[in-house]
C-alpha positions as CSV (number, residue, x, y, z in Angstrom):
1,X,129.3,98.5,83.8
2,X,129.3,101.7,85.9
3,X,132.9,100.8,87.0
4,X,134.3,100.9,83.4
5,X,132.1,104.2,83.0
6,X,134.1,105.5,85.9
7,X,137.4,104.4,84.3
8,X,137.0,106.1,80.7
9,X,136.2,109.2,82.4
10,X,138.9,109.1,84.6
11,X,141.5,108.5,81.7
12,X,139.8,111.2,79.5
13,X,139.7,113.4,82.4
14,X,143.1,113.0,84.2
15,X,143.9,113.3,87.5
16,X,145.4,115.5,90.1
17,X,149.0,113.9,90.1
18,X,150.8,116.6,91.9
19,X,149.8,117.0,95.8
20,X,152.3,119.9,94.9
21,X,150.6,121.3,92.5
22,X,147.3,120.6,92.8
23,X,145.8,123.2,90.4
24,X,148.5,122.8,87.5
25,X,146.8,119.8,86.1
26,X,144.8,118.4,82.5
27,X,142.0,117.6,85.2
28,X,141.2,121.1,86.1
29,X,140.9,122.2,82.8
30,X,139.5,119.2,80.9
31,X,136.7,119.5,83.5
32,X,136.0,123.3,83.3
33,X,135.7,122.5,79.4
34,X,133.1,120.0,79.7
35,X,131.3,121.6,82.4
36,X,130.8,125.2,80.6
37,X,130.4,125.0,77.1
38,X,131.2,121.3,75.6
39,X,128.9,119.2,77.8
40,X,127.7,118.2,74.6
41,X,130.5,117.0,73.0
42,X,131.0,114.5,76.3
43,X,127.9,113.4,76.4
44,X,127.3,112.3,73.1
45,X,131.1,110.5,73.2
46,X,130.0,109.1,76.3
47,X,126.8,108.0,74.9
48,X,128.3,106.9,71.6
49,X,130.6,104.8,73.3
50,X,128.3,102.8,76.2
51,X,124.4,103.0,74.0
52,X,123.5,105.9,76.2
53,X,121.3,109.0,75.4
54,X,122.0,112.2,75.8
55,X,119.8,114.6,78.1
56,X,119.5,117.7,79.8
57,X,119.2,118.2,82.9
58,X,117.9,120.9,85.8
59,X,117.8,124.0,84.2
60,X,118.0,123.0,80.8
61,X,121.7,124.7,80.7
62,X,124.1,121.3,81.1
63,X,123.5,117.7,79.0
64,X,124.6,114.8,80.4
65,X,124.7,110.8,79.4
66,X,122.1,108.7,80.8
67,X,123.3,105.1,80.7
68,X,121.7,101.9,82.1
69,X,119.5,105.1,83.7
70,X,122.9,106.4,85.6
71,X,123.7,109.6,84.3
72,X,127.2,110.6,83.7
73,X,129.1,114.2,82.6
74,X,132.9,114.8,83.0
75,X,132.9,114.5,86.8
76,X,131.7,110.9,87.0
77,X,128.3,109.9,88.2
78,X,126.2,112.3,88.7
79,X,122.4,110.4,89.1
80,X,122.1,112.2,92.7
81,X,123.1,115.3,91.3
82,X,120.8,116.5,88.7
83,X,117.1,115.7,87.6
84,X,116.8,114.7,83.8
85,X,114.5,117.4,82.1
86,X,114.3,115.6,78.9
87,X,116.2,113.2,75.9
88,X,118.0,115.8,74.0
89,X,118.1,115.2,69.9
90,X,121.3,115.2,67.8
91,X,119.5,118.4,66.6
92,X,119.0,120.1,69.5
93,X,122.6,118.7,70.7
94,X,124.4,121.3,68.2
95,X,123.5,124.3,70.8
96,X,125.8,122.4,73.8
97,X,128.7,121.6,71.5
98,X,131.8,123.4,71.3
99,X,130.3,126.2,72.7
100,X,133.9,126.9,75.1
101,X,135.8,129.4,74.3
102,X,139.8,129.7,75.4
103,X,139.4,133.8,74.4
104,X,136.6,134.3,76.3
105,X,138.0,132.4,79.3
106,X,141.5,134.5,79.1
107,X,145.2,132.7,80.1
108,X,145.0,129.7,82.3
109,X,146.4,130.5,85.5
């Protein structure tokens, strides 16, 4: 199961396609959205989509999935990376959705 995990995030994500242009791609941005201010929105799709549970983490600042207890955001697996603080309710999920903000962030450059 983790492998088709993997592979939905990677197609939701994108890759760097470019060696180019390694910075001019949906990756970059798709993952600065889900890492400050929609981690929400990810994890619940995530969870949603493989009967996970959504949870924060660390600091209490980033929500993640946990699934089959593996825990996934936008970057992939992430179970060595972060400590689960607690299950986060639909509720309480409504403070980590679409929380980013394109006129806060300025262009993309």
């Amino acid at each position: 199961m983790n492998d088709k995990i993997i592979n939905v995030i990677t197609l939701l994500r994108g890759t760097t396609l470019c060696e180019e242009y390694p910075n001019d791609t949906a990756e970059n941005i798709t993952t600065e959205i889900y890492t400050q201010g929609n981690c929400g929105n990810f994890a619940k799709a995530l969870s949603l989509m493989f009967d996970g549970s959504c949870c924060l983490v660390n600091d209490l600042s980033h929500v993640v999935s946990s699934i089959n207890n593996r825990l996934y955001d936008i970057t992939g697996d992430v179970t060595d990376t972060y400590t689960v603080k607690c299950i986060i309710s639909d509720d309480e999920l409504i403070d980590y959705i679409d929380n980013y903000s394109f006129e806060e962030r300025g262009p993309i450059s």
